[in-house]
C-alpha positions as CSV (number, residue, x, y, z in Angstrom):
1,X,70.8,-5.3,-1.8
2,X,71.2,-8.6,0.1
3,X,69.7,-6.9,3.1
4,X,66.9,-5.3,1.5
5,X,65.9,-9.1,-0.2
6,X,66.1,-10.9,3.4
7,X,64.2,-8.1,5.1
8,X,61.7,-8.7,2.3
9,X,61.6,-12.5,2.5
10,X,60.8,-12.0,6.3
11,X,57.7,-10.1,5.3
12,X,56.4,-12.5,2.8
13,X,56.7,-15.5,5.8
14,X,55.6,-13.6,8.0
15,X,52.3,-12.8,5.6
16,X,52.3,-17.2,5.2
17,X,52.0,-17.2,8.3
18,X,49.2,-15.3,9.3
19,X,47.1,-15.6,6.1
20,X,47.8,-20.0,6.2
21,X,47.6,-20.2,10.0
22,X,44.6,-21.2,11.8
23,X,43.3,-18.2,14.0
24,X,42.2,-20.3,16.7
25,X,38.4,-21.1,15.3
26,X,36.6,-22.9,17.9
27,X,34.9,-26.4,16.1
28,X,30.9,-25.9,16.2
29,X,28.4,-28.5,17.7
30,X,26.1,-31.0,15.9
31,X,23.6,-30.3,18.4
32,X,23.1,-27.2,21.0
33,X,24.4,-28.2,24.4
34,X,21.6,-30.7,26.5
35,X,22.8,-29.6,29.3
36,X,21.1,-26.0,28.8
37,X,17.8,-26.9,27.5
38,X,14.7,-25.7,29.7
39,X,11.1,-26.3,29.0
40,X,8.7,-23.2,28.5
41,X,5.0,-23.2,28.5
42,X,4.1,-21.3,24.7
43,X,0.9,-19.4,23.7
44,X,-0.3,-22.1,21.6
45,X,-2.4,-25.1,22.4
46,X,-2.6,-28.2,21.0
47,X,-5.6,-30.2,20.2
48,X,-5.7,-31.5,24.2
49,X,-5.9,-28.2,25.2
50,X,-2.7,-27.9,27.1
51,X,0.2,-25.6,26.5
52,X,2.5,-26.8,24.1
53,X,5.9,-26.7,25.8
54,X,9.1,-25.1,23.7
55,X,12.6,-25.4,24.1
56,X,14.6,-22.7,25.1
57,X,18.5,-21.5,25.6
58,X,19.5,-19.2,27.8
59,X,21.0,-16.3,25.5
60,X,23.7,-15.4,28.0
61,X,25.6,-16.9,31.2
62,X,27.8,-15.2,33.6
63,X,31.2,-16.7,34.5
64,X,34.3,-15.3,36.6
65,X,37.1,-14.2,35.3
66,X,39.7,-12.6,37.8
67,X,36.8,-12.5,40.7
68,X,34.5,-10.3,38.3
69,X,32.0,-11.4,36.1
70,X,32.0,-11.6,32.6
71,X,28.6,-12.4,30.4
72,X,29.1,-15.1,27.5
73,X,26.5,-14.8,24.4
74,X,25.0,-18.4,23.3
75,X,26.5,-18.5,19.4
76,X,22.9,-20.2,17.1
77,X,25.2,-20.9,14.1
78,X,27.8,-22.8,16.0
79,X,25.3,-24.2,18.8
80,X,27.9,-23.3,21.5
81,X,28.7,-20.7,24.8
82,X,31.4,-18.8,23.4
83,X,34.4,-18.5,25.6
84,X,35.2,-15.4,26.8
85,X,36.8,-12.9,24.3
86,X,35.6,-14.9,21.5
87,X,33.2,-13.8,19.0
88,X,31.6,-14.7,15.4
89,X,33.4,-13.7,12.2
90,X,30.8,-13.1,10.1
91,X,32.7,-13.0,6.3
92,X,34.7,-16.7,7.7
93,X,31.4,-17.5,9.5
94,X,33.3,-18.9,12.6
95,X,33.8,-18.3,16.2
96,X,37.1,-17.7,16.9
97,X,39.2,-17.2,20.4
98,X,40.3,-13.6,21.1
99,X,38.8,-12.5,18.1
100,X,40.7,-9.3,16.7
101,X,39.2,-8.4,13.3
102,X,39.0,-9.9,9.6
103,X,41.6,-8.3,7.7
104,X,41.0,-8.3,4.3
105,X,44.6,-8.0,3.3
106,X,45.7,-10.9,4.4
107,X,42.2,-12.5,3.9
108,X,42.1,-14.2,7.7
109,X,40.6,-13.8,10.4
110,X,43.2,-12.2,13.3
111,X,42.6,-14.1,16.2
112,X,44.6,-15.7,19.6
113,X,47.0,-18.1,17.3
114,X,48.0,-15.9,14.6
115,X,48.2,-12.3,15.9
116,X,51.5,-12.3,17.1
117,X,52.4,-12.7,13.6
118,X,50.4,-10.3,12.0
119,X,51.7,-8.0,14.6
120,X,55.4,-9.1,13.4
121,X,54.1,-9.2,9.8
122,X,52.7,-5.2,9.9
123,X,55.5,-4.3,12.0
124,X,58.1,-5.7,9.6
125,X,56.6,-4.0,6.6
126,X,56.5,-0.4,8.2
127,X,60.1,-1.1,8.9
128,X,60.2,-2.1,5.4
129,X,58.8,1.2,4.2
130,X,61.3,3.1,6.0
131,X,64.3,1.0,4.7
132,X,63.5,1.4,1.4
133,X,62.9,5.3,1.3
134,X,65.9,5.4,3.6
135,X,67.8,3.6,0.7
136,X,66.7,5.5,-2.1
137,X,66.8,9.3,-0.8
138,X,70.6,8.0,-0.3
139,X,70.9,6.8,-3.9
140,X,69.1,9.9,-4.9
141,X,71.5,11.9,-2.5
142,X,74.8,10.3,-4.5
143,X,73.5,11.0,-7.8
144,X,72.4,14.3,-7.1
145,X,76.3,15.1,-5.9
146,X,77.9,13.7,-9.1
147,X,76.0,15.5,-11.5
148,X,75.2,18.7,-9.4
149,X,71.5,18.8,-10.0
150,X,68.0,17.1,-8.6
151,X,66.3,17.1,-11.5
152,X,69.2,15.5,-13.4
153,X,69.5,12.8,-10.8
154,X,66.6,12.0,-10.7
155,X,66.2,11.6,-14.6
156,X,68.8,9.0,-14.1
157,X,66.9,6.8,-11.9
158,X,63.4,7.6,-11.6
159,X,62.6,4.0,-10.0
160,X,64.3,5.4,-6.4
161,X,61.5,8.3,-7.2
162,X,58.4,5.8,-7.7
163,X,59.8,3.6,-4.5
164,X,60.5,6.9,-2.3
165,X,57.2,7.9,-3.4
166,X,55.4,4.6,-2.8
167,X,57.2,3.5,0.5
168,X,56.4,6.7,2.1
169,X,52.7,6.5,1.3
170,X,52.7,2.9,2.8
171,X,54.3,4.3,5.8
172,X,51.7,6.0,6.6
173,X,49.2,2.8,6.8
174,X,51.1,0.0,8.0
175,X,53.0,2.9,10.6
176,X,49.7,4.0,11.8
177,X,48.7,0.2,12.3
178,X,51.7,-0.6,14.3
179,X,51.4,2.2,16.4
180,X,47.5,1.0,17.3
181,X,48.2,-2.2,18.0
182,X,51.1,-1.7,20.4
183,X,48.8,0.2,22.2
184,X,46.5,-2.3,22.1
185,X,49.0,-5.0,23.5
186,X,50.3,-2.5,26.4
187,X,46.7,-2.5,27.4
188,X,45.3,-5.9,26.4
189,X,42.6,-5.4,24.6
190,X,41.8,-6.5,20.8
191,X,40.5,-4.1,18.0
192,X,36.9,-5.7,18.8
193,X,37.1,-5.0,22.1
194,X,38.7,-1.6,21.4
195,X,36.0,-0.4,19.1
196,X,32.8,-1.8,20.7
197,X,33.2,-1.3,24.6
198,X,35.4,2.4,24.1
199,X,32.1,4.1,25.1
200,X,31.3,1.8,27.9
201,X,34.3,2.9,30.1
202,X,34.3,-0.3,32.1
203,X,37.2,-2.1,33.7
204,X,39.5,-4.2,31.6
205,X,39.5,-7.3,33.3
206,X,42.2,-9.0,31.1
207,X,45.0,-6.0,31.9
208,X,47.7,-7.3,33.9
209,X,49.9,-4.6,33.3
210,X,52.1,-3.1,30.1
211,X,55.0,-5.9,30.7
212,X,53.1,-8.6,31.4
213,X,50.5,-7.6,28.2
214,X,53.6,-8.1,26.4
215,X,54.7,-11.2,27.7
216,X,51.4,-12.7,27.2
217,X,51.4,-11.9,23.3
218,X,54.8,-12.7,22.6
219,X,56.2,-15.4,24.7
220,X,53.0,-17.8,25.6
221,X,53.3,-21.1,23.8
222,X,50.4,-21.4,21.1
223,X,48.0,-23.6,22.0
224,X,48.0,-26.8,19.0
225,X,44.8,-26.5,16.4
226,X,41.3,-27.9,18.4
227,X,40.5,-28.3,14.1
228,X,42.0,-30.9,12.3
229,X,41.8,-29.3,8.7
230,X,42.9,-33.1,7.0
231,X,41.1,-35.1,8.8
232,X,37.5,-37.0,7.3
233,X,34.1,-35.4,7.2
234,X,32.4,-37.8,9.8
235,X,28.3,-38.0,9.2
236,X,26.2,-36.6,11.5
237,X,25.0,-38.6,14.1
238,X,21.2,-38.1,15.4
239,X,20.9,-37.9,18.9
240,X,17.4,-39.2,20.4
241,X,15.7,-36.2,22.1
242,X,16.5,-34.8,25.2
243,X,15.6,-36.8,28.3
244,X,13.1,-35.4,30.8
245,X,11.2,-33.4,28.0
246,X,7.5,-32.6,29.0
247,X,6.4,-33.6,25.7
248,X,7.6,-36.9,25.9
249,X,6.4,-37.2,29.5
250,X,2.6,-36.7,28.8
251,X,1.1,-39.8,29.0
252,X,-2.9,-40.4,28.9
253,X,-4.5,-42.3,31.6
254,X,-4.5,-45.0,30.0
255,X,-0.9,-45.3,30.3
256,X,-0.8,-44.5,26.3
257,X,1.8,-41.9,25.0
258,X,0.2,-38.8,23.8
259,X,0.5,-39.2,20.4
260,X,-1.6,-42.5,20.5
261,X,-4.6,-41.2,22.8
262,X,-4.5,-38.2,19.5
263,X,-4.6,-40.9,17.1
264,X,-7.4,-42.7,18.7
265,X,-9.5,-39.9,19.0
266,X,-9.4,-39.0,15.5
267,X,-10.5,-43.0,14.4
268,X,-13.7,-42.4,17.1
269,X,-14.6,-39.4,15.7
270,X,-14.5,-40.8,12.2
271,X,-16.8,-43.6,13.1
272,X,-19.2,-41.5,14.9
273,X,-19.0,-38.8,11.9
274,X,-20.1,-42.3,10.0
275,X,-22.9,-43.4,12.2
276,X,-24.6,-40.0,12.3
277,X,-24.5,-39.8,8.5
278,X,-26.2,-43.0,8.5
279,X,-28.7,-42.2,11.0
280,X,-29.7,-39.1,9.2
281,X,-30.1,-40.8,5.7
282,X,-32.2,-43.7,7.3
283,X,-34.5,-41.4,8.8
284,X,-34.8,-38.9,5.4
285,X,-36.0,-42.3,4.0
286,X,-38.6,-43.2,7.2
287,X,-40.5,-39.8,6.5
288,X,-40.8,-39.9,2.9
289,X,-41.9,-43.2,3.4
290,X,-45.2,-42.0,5.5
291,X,-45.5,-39.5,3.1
292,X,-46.3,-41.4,0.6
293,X,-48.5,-43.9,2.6
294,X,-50.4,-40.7,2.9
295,X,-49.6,-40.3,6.9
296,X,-49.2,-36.2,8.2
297,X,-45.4,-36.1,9.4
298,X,-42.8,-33.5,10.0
299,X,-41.2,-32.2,6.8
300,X,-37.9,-33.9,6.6
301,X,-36.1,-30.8,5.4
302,X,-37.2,-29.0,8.8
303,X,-35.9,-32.1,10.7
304,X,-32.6,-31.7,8.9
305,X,-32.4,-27.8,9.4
306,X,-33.0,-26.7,5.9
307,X,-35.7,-24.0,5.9
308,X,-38.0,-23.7,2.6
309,X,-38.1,-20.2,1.6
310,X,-42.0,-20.4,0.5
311,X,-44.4,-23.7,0.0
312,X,-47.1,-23.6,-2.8
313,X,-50.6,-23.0,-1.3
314,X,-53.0,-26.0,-0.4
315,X,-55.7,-26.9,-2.8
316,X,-59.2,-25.0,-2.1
317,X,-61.1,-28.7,-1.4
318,X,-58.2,-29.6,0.7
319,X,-58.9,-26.7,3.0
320,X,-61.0,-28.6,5.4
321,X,-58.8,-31.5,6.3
322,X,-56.3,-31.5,8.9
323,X,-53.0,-29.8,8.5
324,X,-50.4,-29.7,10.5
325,X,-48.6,-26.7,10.6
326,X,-45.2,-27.3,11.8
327,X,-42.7,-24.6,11.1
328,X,-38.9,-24.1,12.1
329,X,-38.1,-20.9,12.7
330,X,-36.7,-18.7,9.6
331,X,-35.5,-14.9,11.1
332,X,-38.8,-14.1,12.5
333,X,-41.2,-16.3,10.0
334,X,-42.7,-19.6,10.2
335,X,-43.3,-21.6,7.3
336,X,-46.9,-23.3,7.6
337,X,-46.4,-27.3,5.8
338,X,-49.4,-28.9,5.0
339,X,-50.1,-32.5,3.6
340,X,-52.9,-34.3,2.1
């Protein structure tokens, strides 16, 4: 009975362990790297009529790793090149280093500083299994000698029969688990790795052979937290824009910035908008002026562009003065104007 409570006190630290321990999440950036940026000429024009310029990020780089290359994927939610083996839980909604899985069980993310003990925690626990189903089929076994009969014994305890029962179904999870990730180790790959690039049969660049796999997991000093988890949310600070941008390197001949030469072409076209709006009304009043002093001019509405559908007909004793029959063209008509 001793036994059996330390073996299970080992699992439950063991589970602390790897469910309270920080799977090595990589801290995300307040702003994509500068570094990186690069200036692209887009579809759209602005009101100068030159290309407005966007910024872009290179969505992959290529680095070495053991004289091969290796491509690393440009992470938009933590504005960071992830390094390599790394990847973005997306139910913790971090990037973390040597990213195994997220195991629900344990409600962590597996990753480079904890799976060593979830290794040790899923290990212990199949061992677990089989010490307890090892224990009771002996109980079971003793009872069933003193009173000569299975069923008997187990009337007489029917809790080694719900924990032979139960342990040997578990055996068969946390058993198959073990066995998959100790062949994972001998290889050095993780269950991401494992599941995403089995159909790609390329090279494991990471193997260094069964021992040394084993070596790495098991006896490499963890690296210390790059979080600090109790430490004060500091305020974002904003960074001026990038130096060297195009934007900000357009300049007008004037020796302006761009966004003044815009500003002073909309205040010129507003006056001029002004002074044509003047001119027009000054000279509607000119012409109906000499119209009234009884002087033949040009209908102000055919100066202004607004054709008259029809025009009632001159008087009969007007018919032998002068008219002047100025027309703008409506479709294919003219419209004759005639004044007195």
């Amino acid at each position: 009975m001793l036994k059996y409570s330390w073996h299970l006190a080992m699992v439950l630290v063991l589970l602390l362990l790897t469910s309270a321990r920080d799977p090595g999440i990589i801290p995300r950036n307040l702003h994509p790297p500068e570094e990186e940026f690069c200036y692209e000429s887009s579809a759209s024009i602005e009101a100068g009529g030159r290309p407005t310029p966007s910024l872009q990020l290179p969505r992959t780089k290529e680095i070495i790793v053991d004289g091969l290359p290796v491509k690393i994927k440009y992470c938009d939610t933590c504005m960071l090149y992830r390094p390599p083996r790394c990847s973005h839980c997306s139910i913790c909604d971090n990037c973390v280093e040597r990213f195994d899985h997220h195991c629900p069980w344990v409600g962590q993310c597996i990753g480079k500083r904890n799976y060593r003990f979830f290794f040790m925690f899923v290990s212990s626990s199949a061992l677990l299994c089989i010490f307890v189903f090892s224990m009771s089929a002996l109980y079971m076994k003793f009872l069933k000698d003193d009173y000569g009969n299975v069923w008997k014994a187990m009337k007489e305890s029917p809790a080694s029969v719900v924990l032979m029962a139960y342990s040997f179904i578990a055996l068969w999870f946390v058993g198959g688990l073990t066995g998959f990730h100790l062949y994972l180790i001998g290889t050095n790959q993780t269950t991401y790795e494992n599941f995403r690039y089995r159909a790609a049969d390329r090279r494991n660049v990471y193997d260094q052979g069964c021992l040394n796999n084993f070596l790495e997991v098991f006896c490499t000093k963890i690296e210390p937290s790059k979080n600090n988890f109790h430490g004060f949310v500091q305020e974002e600070v904003l960074r001026p824009p990038p130096k060297g941008s195009p934007r900000d390197a357009e300049v007008d001949e004037s020796g302006g910035s761009r966004r003044a030469k815009v500003e002073d072409d909309l205040e010129i076209g507003d006056d001029l908008l002004k002074i044509s709006q003047r001119r027009d009304f000054a000279e509607v009043g000119d012409v109906r002026s000499r119209v009234s002093d009884g002087m033949p001019q040009k209908s102000p509405d055919v100066e202004l562009g607004l054709g008259l559908e029809s025009q009632a007909p001159p008087p009969a004793s007007l018919s032998g003065r002068h008219h002047s029959s100025l027309g703008r063209r409506n479709g294919s008509k003219e419209i004759p104007l005639a004044f007195p």
